[in-house]
C-alpha positions, -999 to +999 in steps of 0.1 A: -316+543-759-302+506-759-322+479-731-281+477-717-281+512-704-320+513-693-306+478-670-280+498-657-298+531-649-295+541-611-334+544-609-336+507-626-356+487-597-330+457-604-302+482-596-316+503-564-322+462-549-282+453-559-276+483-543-294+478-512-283+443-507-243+453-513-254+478-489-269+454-457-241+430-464-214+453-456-238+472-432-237+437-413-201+436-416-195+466-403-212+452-373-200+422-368-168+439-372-178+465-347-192+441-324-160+416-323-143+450-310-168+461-287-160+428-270-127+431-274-130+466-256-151+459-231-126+426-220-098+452-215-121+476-198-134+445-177-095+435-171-083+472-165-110+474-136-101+443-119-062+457-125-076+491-109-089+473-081-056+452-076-038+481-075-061+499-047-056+467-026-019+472-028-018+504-024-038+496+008-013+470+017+016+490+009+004+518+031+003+491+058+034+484+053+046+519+057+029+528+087+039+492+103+077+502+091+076+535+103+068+518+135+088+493+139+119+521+132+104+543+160+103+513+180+135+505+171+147+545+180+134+543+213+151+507+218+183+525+212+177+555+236+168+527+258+200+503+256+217+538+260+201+551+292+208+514+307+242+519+299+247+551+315+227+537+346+251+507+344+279+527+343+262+549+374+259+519+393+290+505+386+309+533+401+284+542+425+295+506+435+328+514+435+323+542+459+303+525+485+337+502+495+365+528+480+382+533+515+387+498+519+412+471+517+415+431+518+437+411+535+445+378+520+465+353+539+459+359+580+459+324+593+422+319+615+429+315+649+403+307+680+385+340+698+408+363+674+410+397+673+408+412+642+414+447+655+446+434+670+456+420+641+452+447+622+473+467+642+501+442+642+501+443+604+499+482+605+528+482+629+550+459+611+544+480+577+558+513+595+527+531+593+506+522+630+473+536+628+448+549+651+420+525+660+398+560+651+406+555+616+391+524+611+350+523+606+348+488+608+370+454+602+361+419+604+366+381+583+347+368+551+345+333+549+352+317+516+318+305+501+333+277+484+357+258+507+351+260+542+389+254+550+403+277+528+413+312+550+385+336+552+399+372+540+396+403+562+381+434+550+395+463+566+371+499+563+386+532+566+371+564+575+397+584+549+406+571+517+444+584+523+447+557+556+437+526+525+463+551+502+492+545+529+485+510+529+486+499+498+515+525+492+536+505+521+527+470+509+540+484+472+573+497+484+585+468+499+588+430+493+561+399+498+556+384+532+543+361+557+521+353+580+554+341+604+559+379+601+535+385+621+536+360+648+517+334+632+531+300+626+527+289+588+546+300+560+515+310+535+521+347+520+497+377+530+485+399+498+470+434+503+451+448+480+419+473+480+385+461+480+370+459+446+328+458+435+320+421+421+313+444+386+353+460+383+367+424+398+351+406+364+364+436+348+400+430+366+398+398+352+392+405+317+420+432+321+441+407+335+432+379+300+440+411+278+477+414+294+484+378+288+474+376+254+483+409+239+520+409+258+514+434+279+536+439+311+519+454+340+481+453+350+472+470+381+443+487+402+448+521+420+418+538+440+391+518+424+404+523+390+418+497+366+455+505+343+469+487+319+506+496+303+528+474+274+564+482+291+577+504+315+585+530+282+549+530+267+519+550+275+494+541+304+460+526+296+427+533+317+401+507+316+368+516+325+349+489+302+355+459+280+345+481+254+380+498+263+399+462+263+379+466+228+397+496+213+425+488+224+430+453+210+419+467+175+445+498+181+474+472+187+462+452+161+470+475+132+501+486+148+517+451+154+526+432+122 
């Protein structure tokens, strides 16, 4: 046997020790290797926890938000019930308004005279008209002064125990032409206008009725028994107003139709 393959033999002292030290140098490389991506593991683990913890908060914060939304639309459920039942007491109110003066009328026009006699005058005017009434049918009758200007005429409100005596009324002022307070023995030559009481609610409603004929073209705006009508020409349908939600409708209706 040659000294080369003795040096080379596995159980040659010089060999085990090259093998040994090939063997600690990649051992400590394999470590190093292994340690770079223990870090490297434990960073993401480190930063997956913190995203873990993130994501609980927002869950928490989204769940909030849920709850406060749900909420907020239950609130915003029983706001709309509410608008609604306000509405239908409004509209309660508004004809339970109505109601409370629906047998009477209002006489514009009556010159004021000293120590008058409104019951007398009334009877003058009811006389003159055609229809002379009983004194029994009237409740009560008396003058409103004006609020604003103390010399304007104060109007008369006249209240009647039947609707149908108001009904004859207004159906004999209708059926004939204007007049005067000359008419009726008074000097002057102002007009007298007839008309049935109204609430303060369905007078602002008149009015609004009354801007809708103007600008839409309409022809005749009118009230009959405490209820307001509205009607284009004397060919075309009639209108009932019990809103401006009706005025509403109805502007949008004519809109599509006119050109």
């Amino acid at each position: 046997m040659t000294s080369q393959s003795v040096d080379e033999s596995p159980c040659n002292p010089s060999t085990i020790e090259k093998s040994l030290k090939s063997l600690r140098v990649n051992l400590n490389s394999y470590k190093n290797t292994e340690n770079q991506d223990f870090s490297k593991l434990e960073s993401c683990l480190v930063k997956y926890e913190l995203l873990i913890i993130e994501n609980n908060k927002l869950k928490g914060k989204v769940l909030c938000l849920e709850s406060k939304l749900f909420d907020a639309e239950r609130k915003l459920i029983e706001l709309d019930k509410l608008k609604n039942d306000i509405l239908s007491l409004e509209s309660k109110l508004f004809v339970t308004n109505q109601k409370l003066i629906d047998n009477d009328i209002v006489i514009d026009g009556i010159p004021n005279t000293d120590s008058e006699n409104i019951l007398e005058i009334i009877n003058n005017l009811t006389t003159f008209l055609g229809i002379p009434l009983n004194e029994s049918t009237i409740n009560d009758c008396y003058r409103v002064k004006s609020i604003h200007d103390n010399n304007k005429v104060g109007k008369i409100v006249v209240k009647f125990i039947r609707k149908i005596d108001k009904i004859k009324i207004l159906n004999a002022v209708q059926g004939r032409k204007m007049f005067f307070a000359k008419d009726l023995g008074f000097t002057g030559n102002n007009a007298i206008y007839i008309q049935e009481n109204l609430s303060t609610d369905l007078n602002f409603l008149l009015k609004k009725v009354r801007d809708f004929k103007i600008s839409n073209n309409f022809k005749y705006a009118w009230t009959f028994n405490g209820h307001l009508f509205l009607r284009k020409n004397s060919a075309s349908d009639v209108f009932r107003v019990s809103s401006e939600t009706d005025l509403i409708k109805m502007e949008n209706e004519f809109s599509k139709i006119e050109p």
